[in-house]
Structure formats: structure tokens, C-alpha cells
Residue frames as a rotation matrix with the C-alpha (Angstrom) as fourth column:
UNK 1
-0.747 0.665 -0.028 181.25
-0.660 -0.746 -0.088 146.36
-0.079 -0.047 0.996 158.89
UNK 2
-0.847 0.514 0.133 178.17
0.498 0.856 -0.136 144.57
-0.183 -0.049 -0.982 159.57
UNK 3
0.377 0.856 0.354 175.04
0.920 -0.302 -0.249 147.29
-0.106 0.419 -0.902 159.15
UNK 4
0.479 0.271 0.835 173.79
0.557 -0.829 -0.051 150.69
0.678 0.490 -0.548 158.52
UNK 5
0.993 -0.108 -0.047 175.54
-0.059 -0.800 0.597 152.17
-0.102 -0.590 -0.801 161.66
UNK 6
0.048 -0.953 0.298 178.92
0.790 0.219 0.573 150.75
-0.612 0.208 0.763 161.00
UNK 7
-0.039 -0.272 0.961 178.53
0.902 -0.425 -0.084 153.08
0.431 0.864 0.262 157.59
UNK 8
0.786 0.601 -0.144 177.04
0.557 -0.587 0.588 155.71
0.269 -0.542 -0.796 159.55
UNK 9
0.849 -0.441 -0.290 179.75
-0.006 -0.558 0.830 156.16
-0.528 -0.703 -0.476 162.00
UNK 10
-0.150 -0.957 0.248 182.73
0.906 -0.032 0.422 155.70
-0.396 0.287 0.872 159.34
UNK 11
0.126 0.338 0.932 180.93
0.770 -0.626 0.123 158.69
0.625 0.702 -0.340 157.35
UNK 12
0.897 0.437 0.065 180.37
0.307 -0.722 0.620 160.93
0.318 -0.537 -0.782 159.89
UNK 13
0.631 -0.679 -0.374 183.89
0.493 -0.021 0.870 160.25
-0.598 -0.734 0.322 161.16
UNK 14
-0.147 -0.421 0.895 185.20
0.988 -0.106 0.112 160.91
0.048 0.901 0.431 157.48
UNK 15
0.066 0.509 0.858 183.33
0.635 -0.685 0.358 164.33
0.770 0.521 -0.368 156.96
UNK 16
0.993 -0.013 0.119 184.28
-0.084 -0.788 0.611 165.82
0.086 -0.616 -0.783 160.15
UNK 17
-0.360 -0.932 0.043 188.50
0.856 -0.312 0.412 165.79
-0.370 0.185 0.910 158.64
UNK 18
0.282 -0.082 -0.956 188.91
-0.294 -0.956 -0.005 169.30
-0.913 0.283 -0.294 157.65
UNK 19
-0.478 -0.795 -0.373 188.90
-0.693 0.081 0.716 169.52
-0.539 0.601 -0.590 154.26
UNK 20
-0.776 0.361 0.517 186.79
0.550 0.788 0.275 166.34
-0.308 0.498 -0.811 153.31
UNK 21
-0.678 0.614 -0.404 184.05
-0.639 -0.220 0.737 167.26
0.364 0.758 0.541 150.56
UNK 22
0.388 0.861 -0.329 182.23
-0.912 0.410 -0.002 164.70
0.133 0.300 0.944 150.46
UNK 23
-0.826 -0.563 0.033 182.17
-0.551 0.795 -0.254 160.83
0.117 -0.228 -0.967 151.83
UNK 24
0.186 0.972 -0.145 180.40
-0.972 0.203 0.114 157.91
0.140 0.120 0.983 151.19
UNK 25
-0.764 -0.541 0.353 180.91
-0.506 0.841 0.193 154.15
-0.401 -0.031 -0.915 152.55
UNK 26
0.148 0.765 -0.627 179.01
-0.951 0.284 0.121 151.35
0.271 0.578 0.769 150.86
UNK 27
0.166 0.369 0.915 178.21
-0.942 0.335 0.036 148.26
-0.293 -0.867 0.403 153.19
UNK 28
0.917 0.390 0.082 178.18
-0.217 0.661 -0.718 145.80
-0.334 0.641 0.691 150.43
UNK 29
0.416 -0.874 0.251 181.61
0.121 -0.220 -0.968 146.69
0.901 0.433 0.014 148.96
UNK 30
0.530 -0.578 -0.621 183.23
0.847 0.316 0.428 147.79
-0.051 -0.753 0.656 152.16
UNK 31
-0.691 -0.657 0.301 184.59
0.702 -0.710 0.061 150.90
0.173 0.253 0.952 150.55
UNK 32
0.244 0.415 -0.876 184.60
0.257 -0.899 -0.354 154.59
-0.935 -0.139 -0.326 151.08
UNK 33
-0.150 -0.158 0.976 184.63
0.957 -0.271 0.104 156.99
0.248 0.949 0.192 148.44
UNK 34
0.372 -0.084 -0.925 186.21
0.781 -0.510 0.360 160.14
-0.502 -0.856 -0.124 149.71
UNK 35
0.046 -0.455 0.889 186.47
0.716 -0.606 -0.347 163.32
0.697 0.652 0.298 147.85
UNK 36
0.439 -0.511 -0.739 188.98
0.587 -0.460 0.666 166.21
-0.681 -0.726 0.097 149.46
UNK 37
0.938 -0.347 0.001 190.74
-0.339 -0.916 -0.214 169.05
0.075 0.200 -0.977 149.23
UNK 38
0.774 -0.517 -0.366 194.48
0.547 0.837 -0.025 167.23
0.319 -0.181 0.930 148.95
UNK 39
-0.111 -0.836 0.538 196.30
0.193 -0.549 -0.813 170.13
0.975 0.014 0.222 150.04
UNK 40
0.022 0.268 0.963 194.07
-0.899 -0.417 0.136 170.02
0.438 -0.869 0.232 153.45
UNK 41
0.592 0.333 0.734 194.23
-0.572 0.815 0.092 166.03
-0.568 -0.474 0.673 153.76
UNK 42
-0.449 -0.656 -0.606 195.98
-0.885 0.421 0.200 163.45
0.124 0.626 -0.770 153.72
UNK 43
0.072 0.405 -0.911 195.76
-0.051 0.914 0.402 159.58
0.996 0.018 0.087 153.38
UNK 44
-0.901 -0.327 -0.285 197.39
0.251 0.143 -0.957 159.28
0.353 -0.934 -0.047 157.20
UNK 45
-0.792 0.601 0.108 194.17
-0.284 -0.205 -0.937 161.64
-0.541 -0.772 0.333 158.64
UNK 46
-0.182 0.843 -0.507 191.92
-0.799 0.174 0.575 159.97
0.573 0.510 0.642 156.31
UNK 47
-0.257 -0.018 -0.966 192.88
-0.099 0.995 0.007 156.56
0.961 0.098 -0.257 157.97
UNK 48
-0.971 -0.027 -0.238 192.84
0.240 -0.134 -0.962 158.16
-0.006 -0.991 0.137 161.66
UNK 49
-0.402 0.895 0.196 189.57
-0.907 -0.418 0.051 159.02
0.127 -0.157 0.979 161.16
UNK 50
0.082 0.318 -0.944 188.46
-0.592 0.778 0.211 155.50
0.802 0.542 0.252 160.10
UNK 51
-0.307 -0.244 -0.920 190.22
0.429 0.827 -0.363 154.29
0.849 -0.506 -0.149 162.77
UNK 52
-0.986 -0.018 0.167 188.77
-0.157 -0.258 -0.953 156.51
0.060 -0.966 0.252 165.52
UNK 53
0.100 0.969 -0.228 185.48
-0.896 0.188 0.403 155.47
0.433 0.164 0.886 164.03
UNK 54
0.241 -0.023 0.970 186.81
-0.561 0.813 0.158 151.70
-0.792 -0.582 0.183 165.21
UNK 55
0.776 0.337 0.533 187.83
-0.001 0.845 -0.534 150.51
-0.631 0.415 0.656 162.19
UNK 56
-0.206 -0.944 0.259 190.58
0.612 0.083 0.786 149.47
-0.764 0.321 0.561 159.75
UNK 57
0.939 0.184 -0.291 191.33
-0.228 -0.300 -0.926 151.49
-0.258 0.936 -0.240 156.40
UNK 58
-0.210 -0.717 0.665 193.35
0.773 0.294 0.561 150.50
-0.598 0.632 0.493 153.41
UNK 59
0.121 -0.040 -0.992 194.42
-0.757 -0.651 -0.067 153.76
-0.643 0.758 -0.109 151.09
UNK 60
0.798 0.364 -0.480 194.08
-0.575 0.222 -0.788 152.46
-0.180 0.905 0.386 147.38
UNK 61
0.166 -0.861 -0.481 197.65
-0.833 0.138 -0.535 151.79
0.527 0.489 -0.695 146.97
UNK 62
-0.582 -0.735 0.347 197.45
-0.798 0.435 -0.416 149.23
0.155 -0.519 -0.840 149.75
UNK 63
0.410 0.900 -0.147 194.13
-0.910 0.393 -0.134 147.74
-0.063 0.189 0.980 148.76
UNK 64
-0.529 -0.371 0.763 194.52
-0.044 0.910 0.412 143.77
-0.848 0.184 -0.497 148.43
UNK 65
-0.786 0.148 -0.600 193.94
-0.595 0.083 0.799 142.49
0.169 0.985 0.023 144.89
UNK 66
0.126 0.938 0.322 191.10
-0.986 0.084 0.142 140.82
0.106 -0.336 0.936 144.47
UNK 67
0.042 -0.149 -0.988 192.33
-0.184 0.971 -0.154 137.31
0.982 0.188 0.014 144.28
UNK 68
-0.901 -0.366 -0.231 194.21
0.238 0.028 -0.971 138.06
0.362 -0.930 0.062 148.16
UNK 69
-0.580 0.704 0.411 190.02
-0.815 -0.511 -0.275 139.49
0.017 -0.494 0.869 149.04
UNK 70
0.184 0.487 -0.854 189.05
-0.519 0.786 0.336 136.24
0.834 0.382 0.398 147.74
UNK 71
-0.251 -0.377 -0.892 191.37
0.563 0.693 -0.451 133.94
0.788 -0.615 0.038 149.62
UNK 72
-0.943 -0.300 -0.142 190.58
0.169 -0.066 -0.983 135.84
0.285 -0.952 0.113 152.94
UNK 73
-0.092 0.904 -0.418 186.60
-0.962 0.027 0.270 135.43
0.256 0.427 0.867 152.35
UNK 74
0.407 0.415 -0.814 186.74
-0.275 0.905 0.324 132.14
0.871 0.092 0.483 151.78
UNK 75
-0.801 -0.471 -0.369 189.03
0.394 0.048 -0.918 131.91
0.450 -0.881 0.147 155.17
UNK 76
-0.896 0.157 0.415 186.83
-0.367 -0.790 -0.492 133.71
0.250 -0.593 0.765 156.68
UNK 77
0.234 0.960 -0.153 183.56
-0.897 0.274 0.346 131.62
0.374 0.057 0.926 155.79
UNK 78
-0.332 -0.679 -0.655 186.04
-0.101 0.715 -0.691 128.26
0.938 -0.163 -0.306 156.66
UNK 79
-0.974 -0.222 0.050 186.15
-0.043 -0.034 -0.998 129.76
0.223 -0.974 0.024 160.25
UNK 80
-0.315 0.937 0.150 182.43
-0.940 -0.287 -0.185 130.70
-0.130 -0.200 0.971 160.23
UNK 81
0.288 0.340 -0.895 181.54
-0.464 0.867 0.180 126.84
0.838 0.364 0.407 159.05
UNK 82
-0.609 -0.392 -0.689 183.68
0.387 0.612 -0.690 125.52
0.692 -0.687 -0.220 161.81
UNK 83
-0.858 0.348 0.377 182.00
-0.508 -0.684 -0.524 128.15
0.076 -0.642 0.763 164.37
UNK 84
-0.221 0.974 0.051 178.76
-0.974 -0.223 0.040 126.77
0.051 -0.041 0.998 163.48
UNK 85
0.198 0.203 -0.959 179.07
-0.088 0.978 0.189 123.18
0.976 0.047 0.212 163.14
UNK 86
-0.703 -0.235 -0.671 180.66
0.642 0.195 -0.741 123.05
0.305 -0.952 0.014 166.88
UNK 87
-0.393 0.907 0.151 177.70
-0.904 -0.351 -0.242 125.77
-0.166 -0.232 0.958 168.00
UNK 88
0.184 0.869 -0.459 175.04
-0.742 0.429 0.515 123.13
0.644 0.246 0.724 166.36
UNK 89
-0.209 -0.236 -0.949 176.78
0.117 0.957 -0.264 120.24
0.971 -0.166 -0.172 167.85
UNK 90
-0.856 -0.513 -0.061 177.43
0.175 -0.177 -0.969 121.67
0.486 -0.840 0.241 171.49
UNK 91
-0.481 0.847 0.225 173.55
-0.876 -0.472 -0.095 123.13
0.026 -0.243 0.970 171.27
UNK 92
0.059 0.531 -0.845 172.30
-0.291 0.819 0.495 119.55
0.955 0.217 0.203 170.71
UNK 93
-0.215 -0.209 -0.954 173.68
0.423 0.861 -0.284 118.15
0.880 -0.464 -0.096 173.19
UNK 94
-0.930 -0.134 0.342 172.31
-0.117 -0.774 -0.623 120.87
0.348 -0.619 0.704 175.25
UNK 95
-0.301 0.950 -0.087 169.10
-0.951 -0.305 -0.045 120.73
-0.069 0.070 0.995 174.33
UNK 96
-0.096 -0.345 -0.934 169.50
-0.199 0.926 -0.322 116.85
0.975 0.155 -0.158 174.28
UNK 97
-0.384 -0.077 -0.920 169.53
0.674 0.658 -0.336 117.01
0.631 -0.749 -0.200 177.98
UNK 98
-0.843 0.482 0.239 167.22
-0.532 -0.684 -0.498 120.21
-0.076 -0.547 0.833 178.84
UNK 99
-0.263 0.895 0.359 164.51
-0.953 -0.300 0.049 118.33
0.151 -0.329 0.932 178.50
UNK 100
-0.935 0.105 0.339 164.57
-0.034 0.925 -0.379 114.62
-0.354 -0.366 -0.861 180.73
UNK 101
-0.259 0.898 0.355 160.58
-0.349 0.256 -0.901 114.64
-0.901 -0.357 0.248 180.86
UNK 102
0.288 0.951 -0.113 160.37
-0.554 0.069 -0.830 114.73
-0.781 0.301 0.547 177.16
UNK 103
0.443 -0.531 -0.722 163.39
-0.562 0.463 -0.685 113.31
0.699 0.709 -0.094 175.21
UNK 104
0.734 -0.123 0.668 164.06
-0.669 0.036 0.742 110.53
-0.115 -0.992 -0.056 177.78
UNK 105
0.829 -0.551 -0.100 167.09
0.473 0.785 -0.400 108.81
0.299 0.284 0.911 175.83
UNK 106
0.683 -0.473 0.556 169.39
-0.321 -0.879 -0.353 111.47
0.656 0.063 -0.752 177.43
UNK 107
-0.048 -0.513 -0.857 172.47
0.630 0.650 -0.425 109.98
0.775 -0.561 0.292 178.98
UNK 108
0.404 0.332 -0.852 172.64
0.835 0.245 0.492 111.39
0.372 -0.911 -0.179 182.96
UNK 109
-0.319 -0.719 -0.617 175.43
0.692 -0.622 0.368 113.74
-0.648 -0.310 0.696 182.61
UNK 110
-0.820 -0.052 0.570 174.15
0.431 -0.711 0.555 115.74
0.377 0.701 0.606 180.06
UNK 111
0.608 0.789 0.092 171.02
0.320 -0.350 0.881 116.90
0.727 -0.506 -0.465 182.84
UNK 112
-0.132 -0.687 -0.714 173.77
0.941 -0.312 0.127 118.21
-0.310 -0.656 0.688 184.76
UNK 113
0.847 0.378 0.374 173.66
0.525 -0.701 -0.483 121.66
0.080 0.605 -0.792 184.91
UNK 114
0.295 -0.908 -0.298 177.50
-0.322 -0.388 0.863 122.35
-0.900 -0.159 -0.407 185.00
UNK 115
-0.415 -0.287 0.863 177.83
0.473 0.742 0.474 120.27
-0.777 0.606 -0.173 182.34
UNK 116
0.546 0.695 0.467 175.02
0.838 -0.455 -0.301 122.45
0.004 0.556 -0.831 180.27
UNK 117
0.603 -0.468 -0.646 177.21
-0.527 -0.842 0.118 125.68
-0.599 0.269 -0.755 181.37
UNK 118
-0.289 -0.954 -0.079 180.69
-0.250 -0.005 0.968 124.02
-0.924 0.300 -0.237 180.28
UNK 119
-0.057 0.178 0.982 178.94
0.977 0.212 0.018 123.05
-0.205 0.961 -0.186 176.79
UNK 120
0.716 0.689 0.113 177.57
0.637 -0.578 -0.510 126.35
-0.286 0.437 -0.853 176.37
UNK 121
0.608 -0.612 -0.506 180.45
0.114 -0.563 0.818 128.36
-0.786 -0.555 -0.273 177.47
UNK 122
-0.428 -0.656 0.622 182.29
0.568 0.340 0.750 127.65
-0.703 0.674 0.227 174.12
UNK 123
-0.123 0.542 0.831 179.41
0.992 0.051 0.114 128.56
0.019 0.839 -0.544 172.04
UNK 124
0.592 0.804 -0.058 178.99
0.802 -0.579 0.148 131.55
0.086 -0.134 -0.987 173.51
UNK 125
0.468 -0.809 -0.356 182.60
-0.238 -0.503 0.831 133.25
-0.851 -0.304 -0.427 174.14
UNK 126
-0.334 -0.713 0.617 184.10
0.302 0.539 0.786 131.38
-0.893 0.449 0.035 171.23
UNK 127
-0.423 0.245 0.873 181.80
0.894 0.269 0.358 131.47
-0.147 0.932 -0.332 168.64
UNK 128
0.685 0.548 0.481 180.50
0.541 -0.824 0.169 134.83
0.488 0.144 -0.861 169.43
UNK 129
-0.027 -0.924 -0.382 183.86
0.843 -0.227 0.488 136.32
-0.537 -0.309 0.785 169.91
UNK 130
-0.778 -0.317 0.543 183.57
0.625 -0.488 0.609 138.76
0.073 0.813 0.577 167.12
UNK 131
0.367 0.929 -0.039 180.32
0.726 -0.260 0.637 140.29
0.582 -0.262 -0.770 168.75
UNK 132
0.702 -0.250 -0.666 182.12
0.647 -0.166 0.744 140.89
-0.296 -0.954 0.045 171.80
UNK 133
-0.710 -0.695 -0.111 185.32
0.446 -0.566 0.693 142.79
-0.545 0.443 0.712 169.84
UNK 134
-0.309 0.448 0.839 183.09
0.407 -0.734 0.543 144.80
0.859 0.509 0.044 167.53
UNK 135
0.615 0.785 -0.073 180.91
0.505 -0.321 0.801 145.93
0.606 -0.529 -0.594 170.96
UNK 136
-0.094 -0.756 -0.648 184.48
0.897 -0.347 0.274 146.59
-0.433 -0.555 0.710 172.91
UNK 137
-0.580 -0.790 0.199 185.29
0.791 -0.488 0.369 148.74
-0.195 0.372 0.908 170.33
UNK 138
0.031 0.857 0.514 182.05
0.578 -0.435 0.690 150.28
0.815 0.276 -0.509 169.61
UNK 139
0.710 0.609 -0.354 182.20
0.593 -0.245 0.767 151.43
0.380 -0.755 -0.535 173.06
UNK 140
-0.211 -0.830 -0.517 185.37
0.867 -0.403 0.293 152.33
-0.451 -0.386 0.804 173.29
UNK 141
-0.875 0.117 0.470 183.84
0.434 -0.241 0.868 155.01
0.215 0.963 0.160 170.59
UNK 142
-0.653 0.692 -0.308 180.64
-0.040 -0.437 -0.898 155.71
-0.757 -0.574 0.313 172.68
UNK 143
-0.101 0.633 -0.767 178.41
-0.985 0.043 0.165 154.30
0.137 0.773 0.620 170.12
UNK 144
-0.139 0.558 0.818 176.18
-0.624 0.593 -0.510 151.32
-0.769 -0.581 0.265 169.62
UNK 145
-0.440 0.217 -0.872 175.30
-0.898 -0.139 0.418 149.22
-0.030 0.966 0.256 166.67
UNK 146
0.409 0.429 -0.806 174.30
-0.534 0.828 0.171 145.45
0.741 0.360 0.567 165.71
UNK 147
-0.232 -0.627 -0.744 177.25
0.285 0.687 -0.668 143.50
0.930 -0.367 0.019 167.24
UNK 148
-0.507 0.057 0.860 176.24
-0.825 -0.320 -0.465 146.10
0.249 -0.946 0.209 171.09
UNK 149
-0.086 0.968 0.237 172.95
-0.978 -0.128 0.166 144.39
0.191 -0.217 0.957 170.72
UNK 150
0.530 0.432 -0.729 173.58
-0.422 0.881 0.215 140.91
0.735 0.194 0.649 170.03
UNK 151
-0.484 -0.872 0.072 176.58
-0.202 0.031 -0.979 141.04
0.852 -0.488 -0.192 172.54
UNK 152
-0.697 0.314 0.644 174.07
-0.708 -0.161 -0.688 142.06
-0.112 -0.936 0.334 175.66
UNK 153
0.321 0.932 -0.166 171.17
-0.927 0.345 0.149 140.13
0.196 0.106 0.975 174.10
UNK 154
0.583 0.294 -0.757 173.04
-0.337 0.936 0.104 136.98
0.739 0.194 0.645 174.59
UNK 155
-0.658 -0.744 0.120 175.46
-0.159 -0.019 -0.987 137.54
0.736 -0.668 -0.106 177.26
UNK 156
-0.650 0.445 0.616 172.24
-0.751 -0.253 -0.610 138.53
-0.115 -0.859 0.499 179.49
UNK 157
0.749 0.521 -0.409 170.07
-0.474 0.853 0.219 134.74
0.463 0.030 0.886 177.99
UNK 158
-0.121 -0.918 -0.379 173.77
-0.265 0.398 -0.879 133.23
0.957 -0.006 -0.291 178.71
């Protein structure tokens, strides 16, 4: 979950199970907090909901501890550090050789503009992979959110 529509559409998806009372998701935390009628719901069509919203759910009992939320966090920022340090690099050297007239220590090949796609081309499919999968899915869903926007907004500068 990345914003306010992510919560949006897990709620909405929650509260139309027969049976659900009352559902709240909280962006920060990541969790819902689903009160039900347990004789009209289970965990199973709690999770199908969740998941026809586009996302994963974990019922309580399968919750990771917090140590296992830790270690896949810090994984998670790892990948995001690497992501960005090859982005920063790859963008230098872009921008390193968009402009001959005014940074004129640029070696020759890097004013290539094939050379400018194949640099980008990483930064932009790679590192903004997770854009592109959150928007699939969003659509698969008929719905929009953060990741739609930033998907088209750079695909169409790309």
C-alpha cells in the first residue's frame, strides 16, 4: 500500500463481504481491522476480498512476527538503496552527456542518443518496476491510484 486509495479500495472491498460490520485499513501499519458477523464470514472471503481489491492479506494467525517484518523492511530498503544508487549513477551519466554545449568534458559516446536510451532503459523498467506491477494490477481492478500516475507520468517523459 502506498496512499489513501490503496486504503480506500481495500475498505470498500472489505465492507461489501456480506456480513462485514465494520472495516478499517490504516496506511501506516498496513493493517485492517475487520469486525463481522463470524457465522456470515470467514477468514478465506475476508482474504478474497483483499485480494480482488489487488492485494495480499495475512489472517492474524499467519501474521509474521515482528522480528520476520523487520528483516523484510530492511530487505526491502537494501533493494531500494541499490535501485537508487544505479538510478543516480546511470542519470549522471545521462545528464553528463545531454548537455555538450555546456559541460564540455563529456566523453563522445555518452552524446549518443542510443547510448542515452540504453542508460535510461534500466532506470526506468528496472527501477520503476514496482510502479508498473502496482498499475497492472490496479487496472486489472479498474481503478487508479499513485503507482497509475507515476507509471504513465514517466513511461510517457521516457
Amino acid at each position: 500500500m502506498h496512499c489513501a486509495s490503496c486504503v480506500a479500495a481495500i475498505e470498500g472491498s472489505l465492507k461489501k463481504v456480506d456480513g462485514v460490520l465494520e472495516a478499517t485499513v490504516n496506511l501506516a501499519t498496513e493493517k485492517a481491522m475487520v469486525t463481522f458477523d463470524p457465522e456470515r464470514v470467514t477468514d478465506e472471503r475476508l482474504r478474497s476480498a483483499v485480494s480482488n481489491a489487488g492485494y495480499q492479506a495475512l489472517i492474524n494467525e499467519e501474521a509474521k512476527t515482528e522480528s520476520d517484518e523487520e528483516k523484510e523492511k530492511q530487505k526491502e530498503l537494501r533493494d531500494l538503496r541499490i535501485k537508487v544508487i544505479v538510478s543516480l549513477v546511470l542519470g549522471g551519466l545521462i545528464l553528463w552527456g545531454s548537455f555538450p554545449g555546456i559541460i564540455k568534458t563529456a566523453p563522445v559516446f555518452l552524446k549518443n542518443f542510443w547510448v542515452q536510451l540504453f542508460l535510461a532503459t534500466p532506470v526506468q523498467f528496472w527501477a520503476g518496476f514496482a510502479f508498473y506491477r502496482a498499475t497492472i494490477s490496479a487496472l486489472k481492478h479498474r481503478t487508479a491510484n499513485m503507482d497509475t500516475l507515476v507509471a504513465i507520468g514517466t513511461t510517457v517523459a521516457f
